[in-house]
TITORRO-605185 format. One line per 3 residues: number of its first residue (from 1); for each residue y negated, x, z negated of N, C-alpha, C, O. Coordinates in nm, 4 decimals. Layout:
NUM = Y X Z Y X Z Y X Z Y X Z ~ ...
// end
This chain:
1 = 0.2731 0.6166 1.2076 0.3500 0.5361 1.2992 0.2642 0.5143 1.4234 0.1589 0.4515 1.4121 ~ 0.3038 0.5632 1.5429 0.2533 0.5604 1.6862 0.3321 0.5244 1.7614 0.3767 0.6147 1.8322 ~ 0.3867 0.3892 1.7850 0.4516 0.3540 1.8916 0.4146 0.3904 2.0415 0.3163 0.4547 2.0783
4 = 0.4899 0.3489 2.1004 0.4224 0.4022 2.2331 0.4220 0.2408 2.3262 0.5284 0.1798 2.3368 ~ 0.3100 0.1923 2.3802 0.2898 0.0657 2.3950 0.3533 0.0705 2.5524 0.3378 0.1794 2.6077 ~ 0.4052 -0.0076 2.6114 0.4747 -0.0182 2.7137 0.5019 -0.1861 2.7703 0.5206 -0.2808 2.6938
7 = 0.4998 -0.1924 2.8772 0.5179 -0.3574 2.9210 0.6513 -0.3993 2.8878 0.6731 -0.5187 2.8672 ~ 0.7598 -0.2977 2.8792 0.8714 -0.3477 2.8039 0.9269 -0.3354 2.6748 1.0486 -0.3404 2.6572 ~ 0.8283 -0.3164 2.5638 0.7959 -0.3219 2.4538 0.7678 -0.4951 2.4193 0.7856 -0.6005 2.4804
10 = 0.7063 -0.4483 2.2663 0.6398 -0.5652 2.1698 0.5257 -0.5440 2.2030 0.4773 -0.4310 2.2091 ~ 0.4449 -0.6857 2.2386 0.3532 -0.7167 2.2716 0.2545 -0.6254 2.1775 0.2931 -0.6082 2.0619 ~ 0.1448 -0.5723 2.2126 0.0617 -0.4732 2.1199 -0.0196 -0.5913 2.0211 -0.0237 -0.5691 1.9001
13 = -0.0606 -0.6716 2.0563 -0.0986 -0.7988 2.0016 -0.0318 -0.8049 1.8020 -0.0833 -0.7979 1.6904 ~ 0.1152 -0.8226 1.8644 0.2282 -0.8966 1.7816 0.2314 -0.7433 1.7225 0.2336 -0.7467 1.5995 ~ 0.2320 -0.6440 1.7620 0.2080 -0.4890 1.6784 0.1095 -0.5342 1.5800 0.1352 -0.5654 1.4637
16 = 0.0173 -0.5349 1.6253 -0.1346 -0.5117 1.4984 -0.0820 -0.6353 1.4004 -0.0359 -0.6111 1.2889 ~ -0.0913 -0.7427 1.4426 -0.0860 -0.8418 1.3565 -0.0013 -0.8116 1.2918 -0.0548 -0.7658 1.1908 ~ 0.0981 -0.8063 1.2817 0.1997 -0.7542 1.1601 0.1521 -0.6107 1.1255 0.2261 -0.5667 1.0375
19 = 0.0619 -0.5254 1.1592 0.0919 -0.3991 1.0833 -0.0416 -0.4482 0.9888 -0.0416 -0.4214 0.8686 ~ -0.1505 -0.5189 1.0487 -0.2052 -0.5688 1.0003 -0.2156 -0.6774 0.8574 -0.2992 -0.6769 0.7671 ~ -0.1097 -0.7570 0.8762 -0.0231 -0.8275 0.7302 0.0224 -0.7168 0.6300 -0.0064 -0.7139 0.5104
22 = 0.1129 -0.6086 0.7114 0.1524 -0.5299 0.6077 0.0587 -0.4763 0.5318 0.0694 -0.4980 0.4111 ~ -0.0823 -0.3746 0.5900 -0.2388 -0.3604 0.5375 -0.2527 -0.4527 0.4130 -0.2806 -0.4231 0.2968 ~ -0.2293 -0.5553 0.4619 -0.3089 -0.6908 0.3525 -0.1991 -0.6587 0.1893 -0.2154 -0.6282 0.0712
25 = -0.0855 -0.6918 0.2885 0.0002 -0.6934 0.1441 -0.0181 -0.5241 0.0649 -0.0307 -0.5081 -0.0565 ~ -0.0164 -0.4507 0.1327 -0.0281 -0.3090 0.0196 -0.1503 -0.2688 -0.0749 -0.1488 -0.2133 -0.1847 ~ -0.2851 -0.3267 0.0237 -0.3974 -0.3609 -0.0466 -0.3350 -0.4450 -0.1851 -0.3434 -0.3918 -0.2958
28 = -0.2695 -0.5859 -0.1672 -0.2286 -0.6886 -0.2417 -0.2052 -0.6060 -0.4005 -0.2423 -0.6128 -0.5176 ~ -0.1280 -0.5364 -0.3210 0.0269 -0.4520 -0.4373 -0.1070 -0.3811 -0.5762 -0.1215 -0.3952 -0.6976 ~ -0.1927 -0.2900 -0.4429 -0.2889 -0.1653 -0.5177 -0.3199 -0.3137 -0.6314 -0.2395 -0.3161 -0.7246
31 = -0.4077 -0.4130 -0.6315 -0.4932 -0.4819 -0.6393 -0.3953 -0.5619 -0.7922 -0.4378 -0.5734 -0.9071 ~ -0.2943 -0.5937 -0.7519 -0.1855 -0.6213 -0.8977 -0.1399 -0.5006 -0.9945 -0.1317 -0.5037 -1.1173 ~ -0.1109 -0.3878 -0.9022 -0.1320 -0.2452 -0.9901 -0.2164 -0.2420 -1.1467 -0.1931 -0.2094 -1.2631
34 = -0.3185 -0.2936 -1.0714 -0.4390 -0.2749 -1.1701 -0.4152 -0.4183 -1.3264 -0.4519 -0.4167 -1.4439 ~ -0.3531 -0.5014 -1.2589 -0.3150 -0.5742 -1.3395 -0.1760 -0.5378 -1.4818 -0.1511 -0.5740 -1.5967 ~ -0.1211 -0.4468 -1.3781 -0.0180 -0.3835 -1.4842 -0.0341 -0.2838 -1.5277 0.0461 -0.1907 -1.5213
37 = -0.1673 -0.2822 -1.5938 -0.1955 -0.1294 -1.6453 -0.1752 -0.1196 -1.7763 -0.2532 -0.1845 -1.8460 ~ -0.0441 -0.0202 -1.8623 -0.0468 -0.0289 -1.9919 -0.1396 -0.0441 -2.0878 -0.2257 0.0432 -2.0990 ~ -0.1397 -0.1836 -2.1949 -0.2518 -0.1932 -2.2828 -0.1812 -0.1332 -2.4047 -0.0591 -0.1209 -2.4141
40 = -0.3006 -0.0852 -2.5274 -0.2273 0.0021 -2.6035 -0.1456 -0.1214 -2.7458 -0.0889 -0.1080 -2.8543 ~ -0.1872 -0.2309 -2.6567 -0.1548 -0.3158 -2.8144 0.0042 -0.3603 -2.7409 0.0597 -0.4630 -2.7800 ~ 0.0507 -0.2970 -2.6629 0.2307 -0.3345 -2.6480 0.2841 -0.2337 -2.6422 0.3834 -0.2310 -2.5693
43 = 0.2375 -0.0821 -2.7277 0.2814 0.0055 -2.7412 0.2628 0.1009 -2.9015 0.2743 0.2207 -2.9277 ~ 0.2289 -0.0223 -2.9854 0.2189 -0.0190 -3.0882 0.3219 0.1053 -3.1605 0.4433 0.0881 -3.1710 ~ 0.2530 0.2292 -3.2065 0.3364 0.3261 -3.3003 0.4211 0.4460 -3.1635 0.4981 0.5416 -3.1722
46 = 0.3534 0.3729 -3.0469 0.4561 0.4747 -2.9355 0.3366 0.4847 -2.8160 0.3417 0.4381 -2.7022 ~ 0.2187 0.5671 -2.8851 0.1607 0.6636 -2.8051 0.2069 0.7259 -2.6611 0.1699 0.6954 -2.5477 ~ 0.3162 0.8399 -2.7129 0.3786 0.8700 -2.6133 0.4389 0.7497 -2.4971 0.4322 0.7726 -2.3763
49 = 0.4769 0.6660 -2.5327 0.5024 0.5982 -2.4092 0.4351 0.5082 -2.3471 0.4758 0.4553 -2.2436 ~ 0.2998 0.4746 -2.4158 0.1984 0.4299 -2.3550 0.1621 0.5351 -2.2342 0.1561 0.5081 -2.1143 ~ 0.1399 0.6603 -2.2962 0.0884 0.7810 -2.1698 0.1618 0.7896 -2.0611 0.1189 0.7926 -1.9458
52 = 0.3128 0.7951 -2.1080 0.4575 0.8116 -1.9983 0.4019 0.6624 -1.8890 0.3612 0.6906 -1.7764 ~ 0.4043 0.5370 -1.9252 0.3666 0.4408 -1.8630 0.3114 0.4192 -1.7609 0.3432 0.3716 -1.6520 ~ 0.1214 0.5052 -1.8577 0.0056 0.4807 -1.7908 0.0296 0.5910 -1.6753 -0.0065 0.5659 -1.5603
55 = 0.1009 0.7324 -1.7131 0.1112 0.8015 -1.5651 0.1720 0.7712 -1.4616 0.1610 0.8194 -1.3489 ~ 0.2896 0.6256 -1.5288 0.3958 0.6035 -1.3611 0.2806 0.4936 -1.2665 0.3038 0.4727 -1.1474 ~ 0.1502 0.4259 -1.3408 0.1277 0.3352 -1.2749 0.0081 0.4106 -1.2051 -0.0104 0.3653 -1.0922
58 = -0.0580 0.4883 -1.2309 -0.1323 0.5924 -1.2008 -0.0368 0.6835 -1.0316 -0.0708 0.7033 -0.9150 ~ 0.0798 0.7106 -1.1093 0.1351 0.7406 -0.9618 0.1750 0.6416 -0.8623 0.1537 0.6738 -0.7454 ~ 0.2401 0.5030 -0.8887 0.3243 0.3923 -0.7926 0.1089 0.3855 -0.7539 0.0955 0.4598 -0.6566
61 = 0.0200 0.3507 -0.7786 -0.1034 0.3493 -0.7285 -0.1607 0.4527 -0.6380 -0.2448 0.4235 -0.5529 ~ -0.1137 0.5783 -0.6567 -0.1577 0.6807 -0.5839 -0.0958 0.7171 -0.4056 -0.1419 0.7533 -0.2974 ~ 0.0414 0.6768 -0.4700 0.1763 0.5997 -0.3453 0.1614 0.5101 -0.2946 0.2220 0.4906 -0.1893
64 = 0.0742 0.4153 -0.3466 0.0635 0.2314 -0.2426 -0.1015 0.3276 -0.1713 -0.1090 0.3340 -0.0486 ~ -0.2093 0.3883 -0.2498 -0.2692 0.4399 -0.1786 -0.2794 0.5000 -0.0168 -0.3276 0.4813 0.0949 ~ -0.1955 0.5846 -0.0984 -0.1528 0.6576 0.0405 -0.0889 0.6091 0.1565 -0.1165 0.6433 0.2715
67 = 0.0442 0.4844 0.1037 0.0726 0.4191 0.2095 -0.0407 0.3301 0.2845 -0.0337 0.3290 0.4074 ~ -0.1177 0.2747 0.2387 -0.2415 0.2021 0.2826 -0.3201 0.2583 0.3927 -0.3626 0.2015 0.4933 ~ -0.3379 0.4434 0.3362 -0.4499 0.4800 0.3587 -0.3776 0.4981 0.5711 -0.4487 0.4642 0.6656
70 = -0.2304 0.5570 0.5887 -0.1599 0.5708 0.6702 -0.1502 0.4861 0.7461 -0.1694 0.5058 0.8661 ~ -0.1023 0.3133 0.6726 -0.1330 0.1808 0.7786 -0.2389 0.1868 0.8232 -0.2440 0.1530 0.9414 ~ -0.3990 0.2386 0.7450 -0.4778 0.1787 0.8125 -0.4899 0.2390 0.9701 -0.5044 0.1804 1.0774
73 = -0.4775 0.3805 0.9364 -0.4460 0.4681 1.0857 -0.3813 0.4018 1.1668 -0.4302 0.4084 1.2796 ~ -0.2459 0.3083 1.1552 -0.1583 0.3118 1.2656 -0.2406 0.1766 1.3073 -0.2400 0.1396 1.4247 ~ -0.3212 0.0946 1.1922 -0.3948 -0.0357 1.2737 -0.5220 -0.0199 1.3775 -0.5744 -0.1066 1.4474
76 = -0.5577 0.1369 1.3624 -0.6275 0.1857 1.4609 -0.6150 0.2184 1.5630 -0.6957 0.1898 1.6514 ~ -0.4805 0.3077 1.5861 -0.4439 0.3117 1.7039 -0.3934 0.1879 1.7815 -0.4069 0.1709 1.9026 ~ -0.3293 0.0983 1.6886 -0.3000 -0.0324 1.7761 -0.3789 -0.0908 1.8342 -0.3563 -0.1244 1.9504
79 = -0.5478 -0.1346 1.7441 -0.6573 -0.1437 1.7924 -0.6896 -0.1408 1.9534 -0.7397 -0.2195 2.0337 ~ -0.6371 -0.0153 1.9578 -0.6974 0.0657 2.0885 -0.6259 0.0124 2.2440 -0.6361 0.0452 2.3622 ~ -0.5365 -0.1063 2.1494 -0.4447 -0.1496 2.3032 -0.4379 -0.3035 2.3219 -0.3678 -0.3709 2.3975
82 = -0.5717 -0.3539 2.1913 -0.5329 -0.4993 2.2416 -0.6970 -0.5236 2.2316 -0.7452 -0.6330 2.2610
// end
């Protein structure tokens, strides 16, 4: 995301700071991820769906990653205008 900063735009200011919040909260998300990581004692006799589990949180983590890794870029370029 590269807006293009302009005097008749959103203040570049009011840009970062919110892309900046958003940063915080996806960090947030990764950071509870880890909290919902299948334990094997609520999957008692079902192996298999402990694994099925542990790979979706392994991926929704790899996805908040990546979205993260992308905000942090666009909080850089915003950077560059306030």
């Amino acid at each position: 995301m590269t807006p293009t900063i302009n005097l008749n735009g959103t203040n570049p200011r009011q840009l970062y700071d919110d892309m900046e919040r958003f940063c915080s909260h996806v960090a947030g998300a990764i950071k509870v991820a880890s909290m919902i990581w299948p334990n094997g004692r609520d999957y008692v006799g079902d192996p298999e769906g402990m694994r099925r589990d542990t790979d979706e949180v392994i991926l929704w983590t790899r996805k908040l990653d990546e979205v993260y890794k992308e905000a942090l870029k666009t909080l850089g370029y915003l950077a560059d205008y306030i």
